[in-house]
C-alpha positions as CSV (number, residue, x, y, z in Angstrom):
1,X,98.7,-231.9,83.5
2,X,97.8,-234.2,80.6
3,X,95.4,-232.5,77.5
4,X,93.5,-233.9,75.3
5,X,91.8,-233.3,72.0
6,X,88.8,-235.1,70.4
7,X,87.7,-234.6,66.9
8,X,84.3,-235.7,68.0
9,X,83.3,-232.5,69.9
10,X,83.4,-230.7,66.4
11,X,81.0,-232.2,64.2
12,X,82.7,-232.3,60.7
13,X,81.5,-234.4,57.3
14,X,83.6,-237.2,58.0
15,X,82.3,-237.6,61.8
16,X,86.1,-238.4,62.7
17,X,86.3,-239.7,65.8
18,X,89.8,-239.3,66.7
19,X,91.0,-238.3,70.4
20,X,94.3,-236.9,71.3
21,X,96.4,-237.0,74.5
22,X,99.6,-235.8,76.0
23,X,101.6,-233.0,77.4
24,X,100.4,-230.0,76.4
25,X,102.6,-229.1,73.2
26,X,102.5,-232.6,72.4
27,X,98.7,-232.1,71.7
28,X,98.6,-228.8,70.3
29,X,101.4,-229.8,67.6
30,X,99.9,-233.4,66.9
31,X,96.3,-232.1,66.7
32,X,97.1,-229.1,64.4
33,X,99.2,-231.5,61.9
34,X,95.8,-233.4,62.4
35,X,93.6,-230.3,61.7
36,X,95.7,-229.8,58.3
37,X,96.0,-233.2,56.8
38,X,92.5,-234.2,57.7
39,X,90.4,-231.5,58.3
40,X,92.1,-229.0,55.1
41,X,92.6,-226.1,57.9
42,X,95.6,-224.3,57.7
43,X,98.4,-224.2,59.8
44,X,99.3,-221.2,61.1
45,X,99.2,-219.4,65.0
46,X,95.2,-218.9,64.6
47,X,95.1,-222.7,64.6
48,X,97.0,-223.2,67.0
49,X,95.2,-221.0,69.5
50,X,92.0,-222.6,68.1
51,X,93.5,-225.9,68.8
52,X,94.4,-225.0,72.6
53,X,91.0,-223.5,73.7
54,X,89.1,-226.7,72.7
55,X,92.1,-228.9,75.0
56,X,90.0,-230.5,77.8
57,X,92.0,-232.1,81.2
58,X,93.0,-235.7,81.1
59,X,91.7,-237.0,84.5
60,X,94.1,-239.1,86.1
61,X,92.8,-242.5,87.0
62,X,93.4,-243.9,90.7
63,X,94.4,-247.3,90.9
């Protein structure tokens, strides 16, 4: 199933606004490389768990 990640569920000082979405690792790795460059976290597998808990389901749309 699809994940996503959206920076606007975390209020931060620059109200960023972006969302992720993808396969699961896809996320987690493109959203923690987001969480460093961005955001000043750092990278490391306390992120990364951080990172997965706040993944919500992509629901599929039915054409």
């Amino acid at each position: 199933m699809r994940k996503t990640a959206d920076c606007r569920r975390f209020p931060s000082e620059s109200n960023c606004t972006l969302t992720i979405s993808g396969e699961e690792e896809e996320v987690v790795r493109a959203a923690t490389e987001h969480a460093v460059s961005v955001h000043g976290h750092t990278d490391g597998p306390e992120l990364r768990a951080q990172v997965r808990e706040f993944l919500t389901d992509v629901i599929p749309e039915h054409a």
